[in-house]
C-alpha positions in Angstrom: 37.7 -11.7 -37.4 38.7 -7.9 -38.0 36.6 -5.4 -38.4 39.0 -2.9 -39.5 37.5 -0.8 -42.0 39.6 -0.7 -44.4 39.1 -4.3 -45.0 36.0 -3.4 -46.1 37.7 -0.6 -48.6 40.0 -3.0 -49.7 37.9 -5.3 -51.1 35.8 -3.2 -52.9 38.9 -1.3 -54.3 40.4 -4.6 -56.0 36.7 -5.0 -57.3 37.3 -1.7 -59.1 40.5 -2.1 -60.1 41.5 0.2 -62.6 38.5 2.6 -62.5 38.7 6.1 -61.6 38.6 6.5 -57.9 40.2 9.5 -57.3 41.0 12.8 -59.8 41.7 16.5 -60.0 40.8 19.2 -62.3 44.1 19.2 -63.5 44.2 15.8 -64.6 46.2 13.8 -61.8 45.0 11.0 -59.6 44.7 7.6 -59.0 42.8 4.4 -60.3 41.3 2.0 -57.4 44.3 -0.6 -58.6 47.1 2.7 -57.9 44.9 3.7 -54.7 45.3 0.8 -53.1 49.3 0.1 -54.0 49.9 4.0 -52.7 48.3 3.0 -50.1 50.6 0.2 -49.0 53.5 2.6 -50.0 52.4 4.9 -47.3 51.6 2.6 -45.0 55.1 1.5 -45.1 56.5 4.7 -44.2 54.3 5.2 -41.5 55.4 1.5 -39.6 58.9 3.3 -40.9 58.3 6.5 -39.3 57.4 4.2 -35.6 53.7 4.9 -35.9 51.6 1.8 -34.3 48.2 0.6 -33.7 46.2 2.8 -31.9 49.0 5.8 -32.3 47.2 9.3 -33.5 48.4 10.4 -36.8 47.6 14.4 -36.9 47.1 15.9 -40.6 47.0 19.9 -41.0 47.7 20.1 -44.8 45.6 21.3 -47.7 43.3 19.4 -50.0 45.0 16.5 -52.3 44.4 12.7 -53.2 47.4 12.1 -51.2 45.6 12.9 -48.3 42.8 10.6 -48.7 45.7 7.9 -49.3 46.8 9.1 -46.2 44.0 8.5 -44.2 43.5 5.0 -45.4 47.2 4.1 -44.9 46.6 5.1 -41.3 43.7 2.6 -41.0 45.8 0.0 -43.0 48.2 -0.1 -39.8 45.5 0.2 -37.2 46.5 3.7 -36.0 43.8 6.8 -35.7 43.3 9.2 -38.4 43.2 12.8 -36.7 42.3 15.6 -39.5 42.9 19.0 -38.3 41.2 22.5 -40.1 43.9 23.8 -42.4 42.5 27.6 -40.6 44.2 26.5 -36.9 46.6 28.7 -36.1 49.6 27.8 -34.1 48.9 28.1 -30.6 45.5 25.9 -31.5 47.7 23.5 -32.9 50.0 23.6 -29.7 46.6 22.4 -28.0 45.5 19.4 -30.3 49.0 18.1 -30.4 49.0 18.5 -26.4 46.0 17.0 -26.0 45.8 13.4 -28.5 50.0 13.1 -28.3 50.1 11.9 -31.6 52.8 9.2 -32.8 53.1 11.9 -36.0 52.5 15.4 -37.1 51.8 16.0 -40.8 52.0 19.5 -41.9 52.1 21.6 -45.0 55.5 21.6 -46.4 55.7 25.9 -46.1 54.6 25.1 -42.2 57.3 22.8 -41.2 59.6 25.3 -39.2 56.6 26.3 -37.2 55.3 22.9 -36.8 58.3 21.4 -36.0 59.4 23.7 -33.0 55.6 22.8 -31.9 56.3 19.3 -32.2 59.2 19.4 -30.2 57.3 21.5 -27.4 54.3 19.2 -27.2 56.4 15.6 -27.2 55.5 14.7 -30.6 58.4 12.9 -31.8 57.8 13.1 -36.1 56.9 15.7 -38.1 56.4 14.8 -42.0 55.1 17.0 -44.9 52.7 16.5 -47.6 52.0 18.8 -50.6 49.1 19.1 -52.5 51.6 18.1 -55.8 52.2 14.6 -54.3 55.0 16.3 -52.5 56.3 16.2 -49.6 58.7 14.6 -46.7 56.2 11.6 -46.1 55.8 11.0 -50.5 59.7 10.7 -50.2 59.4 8.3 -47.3 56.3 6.6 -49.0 58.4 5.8 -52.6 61.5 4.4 -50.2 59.1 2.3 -48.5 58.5 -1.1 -48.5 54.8 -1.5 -49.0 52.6 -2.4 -45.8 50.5 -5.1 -47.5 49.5 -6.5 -44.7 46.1 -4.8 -42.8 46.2 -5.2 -39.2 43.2 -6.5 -37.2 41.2 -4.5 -35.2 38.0 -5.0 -33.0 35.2 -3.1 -34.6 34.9 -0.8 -31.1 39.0 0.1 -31.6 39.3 3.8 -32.4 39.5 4.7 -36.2 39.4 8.7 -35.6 39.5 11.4 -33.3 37.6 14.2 -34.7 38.3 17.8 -32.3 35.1 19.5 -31.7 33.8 23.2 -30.6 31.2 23.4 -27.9 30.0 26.1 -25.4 32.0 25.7 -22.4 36.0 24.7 -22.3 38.2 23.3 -24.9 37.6 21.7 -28.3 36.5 17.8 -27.1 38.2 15.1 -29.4 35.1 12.7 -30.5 36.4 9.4 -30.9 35.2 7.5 -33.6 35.1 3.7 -33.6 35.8 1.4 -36.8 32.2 0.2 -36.6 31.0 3.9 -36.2 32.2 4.4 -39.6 31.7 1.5 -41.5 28.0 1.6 -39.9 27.2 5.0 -41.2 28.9 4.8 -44.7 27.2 1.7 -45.3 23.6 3.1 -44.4 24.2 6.4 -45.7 25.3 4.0 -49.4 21.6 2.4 -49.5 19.8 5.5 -48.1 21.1 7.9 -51.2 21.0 5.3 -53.7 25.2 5.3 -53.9 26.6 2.8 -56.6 29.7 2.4 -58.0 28.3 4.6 -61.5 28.3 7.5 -59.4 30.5 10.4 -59.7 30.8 13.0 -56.6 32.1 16.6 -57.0 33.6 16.8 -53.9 34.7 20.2 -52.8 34.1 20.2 -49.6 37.0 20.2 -46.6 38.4 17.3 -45.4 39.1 17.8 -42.2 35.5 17.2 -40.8 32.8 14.5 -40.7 31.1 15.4 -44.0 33.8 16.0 -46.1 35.9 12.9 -45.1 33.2 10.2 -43.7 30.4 11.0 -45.8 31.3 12.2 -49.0 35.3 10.1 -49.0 34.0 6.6 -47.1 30.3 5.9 -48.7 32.3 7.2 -52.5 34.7 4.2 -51.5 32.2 1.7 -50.0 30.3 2.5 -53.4 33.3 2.0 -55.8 32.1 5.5 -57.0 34.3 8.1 -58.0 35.6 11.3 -57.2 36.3 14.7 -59.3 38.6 15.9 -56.2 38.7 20.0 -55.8 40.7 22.5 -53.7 37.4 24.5 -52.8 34.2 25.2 -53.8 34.1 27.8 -57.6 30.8 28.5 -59.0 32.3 28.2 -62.0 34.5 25.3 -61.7 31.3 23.3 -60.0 28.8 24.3 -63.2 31.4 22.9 -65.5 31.9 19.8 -63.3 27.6 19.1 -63.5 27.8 17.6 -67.2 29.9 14.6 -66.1 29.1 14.2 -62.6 26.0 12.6 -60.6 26.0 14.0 -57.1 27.3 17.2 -55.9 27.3 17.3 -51.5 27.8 20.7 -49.8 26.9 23.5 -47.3 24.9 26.3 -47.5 26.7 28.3 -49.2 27.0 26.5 -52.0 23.7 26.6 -53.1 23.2 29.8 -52.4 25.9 31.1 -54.5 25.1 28.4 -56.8 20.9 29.6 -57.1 22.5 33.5 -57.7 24.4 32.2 -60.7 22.3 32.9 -63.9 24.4 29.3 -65.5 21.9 27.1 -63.2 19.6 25.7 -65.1 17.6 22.0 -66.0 20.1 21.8 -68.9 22.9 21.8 -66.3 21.9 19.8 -64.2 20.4 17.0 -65.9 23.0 14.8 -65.5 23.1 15.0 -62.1 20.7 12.9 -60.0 21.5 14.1 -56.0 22.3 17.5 -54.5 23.3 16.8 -50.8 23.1 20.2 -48.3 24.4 20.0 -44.3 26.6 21.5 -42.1 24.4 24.4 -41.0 20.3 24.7 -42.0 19.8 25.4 -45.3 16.8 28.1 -45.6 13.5 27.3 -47.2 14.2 30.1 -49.6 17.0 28.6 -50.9 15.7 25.4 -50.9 12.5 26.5 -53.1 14.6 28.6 -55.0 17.0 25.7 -56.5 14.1 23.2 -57.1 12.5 25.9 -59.2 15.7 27.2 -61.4 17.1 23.2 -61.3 14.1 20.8 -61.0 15.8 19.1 -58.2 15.1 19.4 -54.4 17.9 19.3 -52.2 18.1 16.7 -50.3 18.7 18.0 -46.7 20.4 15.9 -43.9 21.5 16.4 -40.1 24.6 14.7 -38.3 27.5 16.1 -36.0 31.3 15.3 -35.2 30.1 12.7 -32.7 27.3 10.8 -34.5 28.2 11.0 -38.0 24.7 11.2 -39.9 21.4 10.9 -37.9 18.8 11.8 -39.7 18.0 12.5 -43.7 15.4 13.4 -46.1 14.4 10.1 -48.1 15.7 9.5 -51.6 12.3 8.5 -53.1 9.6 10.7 -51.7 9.3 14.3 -50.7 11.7 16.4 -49.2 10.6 19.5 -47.2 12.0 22.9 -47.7 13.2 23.4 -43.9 13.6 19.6 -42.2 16.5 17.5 -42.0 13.8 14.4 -42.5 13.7 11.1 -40.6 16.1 8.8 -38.6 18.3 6.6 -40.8 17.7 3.0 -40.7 19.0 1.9 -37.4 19.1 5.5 -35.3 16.9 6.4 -33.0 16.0 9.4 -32.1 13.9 11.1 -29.1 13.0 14.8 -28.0 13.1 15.1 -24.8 11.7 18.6 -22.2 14.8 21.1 -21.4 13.8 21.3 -17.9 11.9 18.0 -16.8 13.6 15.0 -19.2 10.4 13.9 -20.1 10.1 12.8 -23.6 8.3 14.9 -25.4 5.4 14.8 -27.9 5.2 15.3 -31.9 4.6 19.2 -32.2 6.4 20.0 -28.9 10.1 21.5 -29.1 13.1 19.9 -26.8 16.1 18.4 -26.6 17.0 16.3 -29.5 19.2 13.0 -28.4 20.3 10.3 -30.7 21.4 6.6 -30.4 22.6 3.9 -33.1 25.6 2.3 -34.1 27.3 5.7 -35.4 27.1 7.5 -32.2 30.8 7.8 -30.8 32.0 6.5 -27.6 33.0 9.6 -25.9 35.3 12.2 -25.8 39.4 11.8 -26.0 40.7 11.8 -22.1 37.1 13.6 -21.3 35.4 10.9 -18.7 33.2 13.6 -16.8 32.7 15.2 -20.1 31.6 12.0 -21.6 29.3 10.8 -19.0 27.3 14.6 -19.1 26.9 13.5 -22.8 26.7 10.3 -23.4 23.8 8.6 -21.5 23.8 5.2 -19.8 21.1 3.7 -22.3 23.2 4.8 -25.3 21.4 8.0 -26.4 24.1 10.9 -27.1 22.1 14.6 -25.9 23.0 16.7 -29.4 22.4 19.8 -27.9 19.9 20.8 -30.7 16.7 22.0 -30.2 14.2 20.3 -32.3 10.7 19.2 -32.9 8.7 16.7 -34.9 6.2 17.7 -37.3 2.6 16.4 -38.4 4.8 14.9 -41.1 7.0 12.9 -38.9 10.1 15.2 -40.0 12.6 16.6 -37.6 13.0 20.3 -37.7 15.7 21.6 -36.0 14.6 24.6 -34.2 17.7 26.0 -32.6 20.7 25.1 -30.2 20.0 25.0 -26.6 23.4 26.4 -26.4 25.5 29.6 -28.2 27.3 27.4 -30.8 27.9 29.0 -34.3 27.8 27.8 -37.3 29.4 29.4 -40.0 29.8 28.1 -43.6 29.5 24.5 -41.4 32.3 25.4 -39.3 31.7 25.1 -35.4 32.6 28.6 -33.7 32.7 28.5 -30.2 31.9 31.8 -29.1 33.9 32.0 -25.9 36.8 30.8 -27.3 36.8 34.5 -29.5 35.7 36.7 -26.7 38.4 35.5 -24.4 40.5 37.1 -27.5 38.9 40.2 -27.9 39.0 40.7 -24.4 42.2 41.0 -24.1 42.7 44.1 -26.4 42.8 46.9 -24.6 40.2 49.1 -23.9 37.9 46.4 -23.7 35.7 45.8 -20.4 33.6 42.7 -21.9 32.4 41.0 -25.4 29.5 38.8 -26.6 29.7 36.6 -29.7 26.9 35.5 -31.4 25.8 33.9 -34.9 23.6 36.0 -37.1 21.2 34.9 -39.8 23.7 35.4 -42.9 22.7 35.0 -46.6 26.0 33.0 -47.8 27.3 32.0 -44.6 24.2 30.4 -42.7 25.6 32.2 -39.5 27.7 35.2 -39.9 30.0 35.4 -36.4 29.2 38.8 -35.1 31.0 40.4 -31.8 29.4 43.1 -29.4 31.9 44.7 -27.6 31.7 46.7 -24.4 34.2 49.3 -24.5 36.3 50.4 -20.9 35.3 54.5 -19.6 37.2 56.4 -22.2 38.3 54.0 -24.2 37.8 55.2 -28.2 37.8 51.6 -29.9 36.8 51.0 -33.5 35.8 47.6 -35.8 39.3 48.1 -37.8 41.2 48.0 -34.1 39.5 45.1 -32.7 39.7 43.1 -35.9 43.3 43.2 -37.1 43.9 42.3 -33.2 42.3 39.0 -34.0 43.9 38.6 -37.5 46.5 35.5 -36.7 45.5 34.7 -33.1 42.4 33.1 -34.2 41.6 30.7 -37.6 39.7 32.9 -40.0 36.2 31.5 -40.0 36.1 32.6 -36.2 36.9 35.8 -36.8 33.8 38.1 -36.8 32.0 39.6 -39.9 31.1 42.7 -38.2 31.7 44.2 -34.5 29.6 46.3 -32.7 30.0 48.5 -29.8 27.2 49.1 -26.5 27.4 50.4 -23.1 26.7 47.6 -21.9 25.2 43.9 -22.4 21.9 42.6 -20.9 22.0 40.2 -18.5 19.2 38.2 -16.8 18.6 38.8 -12.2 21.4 35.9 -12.2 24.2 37.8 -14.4 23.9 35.9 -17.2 24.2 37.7 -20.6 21.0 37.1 -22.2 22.5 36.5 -26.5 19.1 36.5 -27.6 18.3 39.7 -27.0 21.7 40.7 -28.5 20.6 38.5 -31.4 17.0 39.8 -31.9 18.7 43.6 -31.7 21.5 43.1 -34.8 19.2 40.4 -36.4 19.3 42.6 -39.6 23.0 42.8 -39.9 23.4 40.8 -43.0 20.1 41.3 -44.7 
C-alpha cells in the first residue's frame, strides 16, 4: 500500500472537483478539478526534466499558485519538495544546493543567470524558472508535457521534504520530513481547528517554511477548503479579504499591525471564525488587545521546522493570553532540568522535548548532529525553554540557546557576526534578538570597534546589505569597548540583552 501523501490530496481533490481551491486577488487560479490536471502537467515535465523518486527539487521563487502545484507535482513523482526563503542570497544558495544536491533548481525567472552559473558550480544538472504570472521555463515544459497521471508509491517513512534550518552553532541543518510526518500533522491539526471543506484561508504568509506550506497549504487541501492566495501580508488588502473568508493564519506581526488599524472591528470580522498566530510568541498585550477591538481570541500555537505542530490552544475552550496551550492529540511532550535530565515538575522551567508521529527523522547528511537531537526513545530536545502552568498550558519561557526570531524567521546570530566581522575596523560582534513591537524580535548587533577605528551604524550596515538575506540584517547597531564575558570567556548575551532591552520600545 502507498502512503504517499498525495494520494491522500488526490482523492480529496476529485471529491471537490470544480470548487475553488486555489485564487489570487487578481482573479486567477485554479479549481480542485484544474489543480489536480496542472498537476499531472508538471509532473510530466519533471520525469521530463530526469527528476526521480527520492531526487531534491529546490524552489527559490516568489509567491504563486504555481508553486503550490509545484510542490504537489514533486510528491506526485515521489521526489522531495525543498522550498528555499526567496531573501537567500547567492553564496547561501551556493550552500543549500551543495549540501541536498538536488536533481533540479527552480529559480525566479530575473535570477536565472545567477542561478545557473550556481548550478553549474555545485553539480546541479537543471535549472528551470517559474514566475509568479504562470510563467516560466518549467510552465513551458509543463504545457509540452505529457501528464504524469500516475502517483508513485512510497513507504510512509520515505522523505517528502527537506526543510533548511538556523540553529546556534554551524550551518543551516536540512530537517527531513517523512510522508507520514506530514500527512500525520495535517490531519490532526484538520480536526484540532475544526478545518472543513466550507472554510476559506487568507493565506499570506511565505511558503517557504513549515507554517506557510504544511499547515496553512496541506490541512486547506486535506480539508477541501479554499484559499484566497496573496503575495504578502497588506493591512488593507487582509481587512477587505475578512468579509468572505473564515480563517486568517499568521505571525506576530500581523496582528499587531492589524490591532493598530482603526478598520478592525466585530463588524469585520464576523465572518471569520479562526485567527491562527505562530512563528515567534505573540505578546499578551496583543493578544488582549484583538479579543477586545474583534471579539475573538487568537488562537496561539507552537511547532518548529523539525516537528511540524506540537502543541495548540484548543478550539472550544479558553485560550490564554501568553501560552501556546496543550500537546495535540498524539504528541507528547516532557520538560526536562538543563543540567541534570531529570524530568521536571508542573511550575518548574526546563528543557522542552517533543515526540509523535510529526517529529522528523533527523537532519540531511547530519548523523552526529542527529543523534545530539534526536533521542533514542523518540523524543526530539526543541531547544526551548518552557514550563507548565497550574493550567496545564505550556508557556514557553525562552530559548536555552541565542536563536532569533524575527517576524518568524530563524536568525542565527553567528552566522551575521562572522559578517560583520569581517569589515574592517572591527575587533568582535554580538547579535542578539530584542523585544520588538512588530517584529517579535528585532536583530540587533553590538559591535566592538579595533583601537582607532572610527566606525558608524551606516558603515557596518550597507557592508551587510547583499551578503546577507534581509531579515538577518540588524535593525540597529551599537558600539562598546568591549563585551562581557563570563571566568570561562564566554560572552554573556543576556547582559547585552538586559542593557539595550529598550531599543524598540
Amino acid at each position: 500500500m502507498s502512503h504517499n501523501l498525495f494520494e491522500t490530496f488526490a482523492r480529496r481533490m476529485q471529491e471537490r472537483g470544480d470548487a475553488d481551491f486555489i485564487t489570487t486577488r487578481e482573479g486567477r487560479g485554479y479549481s480542485y478539478t484544474e489543480a489536480l490536471a496542472m498537476s499531472a502537467r508538471l509532473a510530466g515535465a519533471l520525469v521530463g526534466l530526469g527528476v526521480a523518486p527520492g531526487d531534491r527539487v529546490a524552489v527559490q521563487v516568489d509567491k504563486s499558485p504555481e508553486t503550490i502545484l509545484l510542490y504537489l507535482a514533486t510528491l506526485r513523482v515521489g521526489a522531495v519538495y525543498l522550498p528555499l526563503n526567496t531573501g537567500y542570497t547567492g553564496d547561501e544558495i551556493r550552500y543549500f544546493l551543495s549540501d541536498a544536491e538536488p536533481a533540479l533548481f527552480v529559480c525566479r525567472p530575473a535570477t536565472l543567470t545567477e542561478s545557473s552559473g550556481i548550478a553549474a558550480e555545485t553539480g546541479c544538472p537543471s535549472v528551470q524558472t517559474l514566475g509568479t504570472e504562470a510563467d516560466g521555463s518549467l510552465m513551458e515544459a509543463a504545457e509540452k508535457a505529457t501528464p504524469h497521471d500516475a502517483i508513485v508509491e512510497r513507504h510512509d517513512s520515505d522523505l517528502a521534504a527537506i526543510l533548511y534550518t538556523s540553529g546556534t552553532t554551524g550551518r543551516s541543518k536540512g530537517a527531513m520530513l517523512t510522508h507520514r510526518n506530514l500527512a500525520s500533522n495535517a490531519a490532526t491539526l484538520m480536526e484540532a481547528w475544526r478545518f472543513s471543506e466550507s472554510d476559506r484561508l487568507i493565506h499570506a504568509l511565505p511558503i517557504f517554511h513549515t507554517h506557510g506550506l504544511f499547515v496553512a497549504c496541506n490541512v486547506t487541501l486535506m480539508a477541501g477548503a479554499s484559499m484566497l492566495f496573496l503575495a504578502k501580508f497588506d493591512a488593507d488588502v487582509i481587512v477587505e479579504a475578512m468579509s468572505h473568508g473564515t480563517v486568517l493564519m499568521g505571525v506576530p506581526t500581523f496582528y499587531t499591525r492589524l490591532v493598530a488599524d482603526p478598520r478592525l472591528t466585530p463588524e469585520v470580522t464576523a465572518r471569520m471564525r479562526l485567527f491562527v498566530s505562530g512563528s515567534a510568541p505573540l505578546t499578551a498585550e496583543t493578544h488582549q488587545a484583538f479579543e477586545e477591538k474583534t471579539g475573538h481570541a487568537i488562537l496561539e500555537r507552537y511547532g518548529m521546522t523539525e516537528t511540524n505542530m506540537n502543541i495548540s490552544n484548543p478550539y472550544y475552550g479558553t485560550r490564554r493570553a501568553g501560552t501556546v496551550g496543550q500537546p495535540l492529540p498524539g504528541v507528547e511532550i516532557r520538560i526536562t532540568d538543563r543540567e541534570t535530565g531529570r524530568e521536571a515538575a508542573d511550575g518548574e522551567i526546563g528543557i522542552l522535548q517533543v515526540r509523535g508521529p510529526n517529529v522528523f527523522i533527523g537532519y540531511w547528511r547530519m548523523p552526529e548532529k542527529t543523534r545530539e537531537e534526536l533521542l533514542d526513545d523518540g523524543f526530539f530536545i526543541t531547544g526551548d525553554l518552557a514550563m507548565i502552568d497550574e493550567h496545564g498550558y505550556v508557556q514557553i519561557v525562552g530559548r536555552d540557546k541565542d536563536l532569533v526570531i524575527s517576524g518568524g524567521f530563524n536568525v542565527y546570530p553567528k552566522e551575521v557576526e562572522e559578517v560583520i566581522d569581517e569589515y574592517s575596523g572591527v575587533a568582535e560582534s554580538a547579535v542578539i534578538g530584542l523585544p520588538h513591537p512588530d517584529l517579535g524580535e528585532g536583530v540587533t548587533a553590538v559591535v566592538v570597534p579595533q583601537p582607532g577605528a572610527r566606525l558608524d551604524e551606516a558603515g557596518v550596515l550597507d557592508h551587510l546589505e547583499g551578503r546577507l538575506a534581509r531579515y538577518k540584517q540588524p535593525k540597529r547597531v551599537f558600539f562598546i569597548d568591549s563585551l562581557p564575558r563570563n571566568t570561562m570567556g564566554k560572552v554573556q548575551k543576556n547582559q547585552l540583552r538586559q542593557q539595550f532591552q529598550d531599543t524598540y520600545r
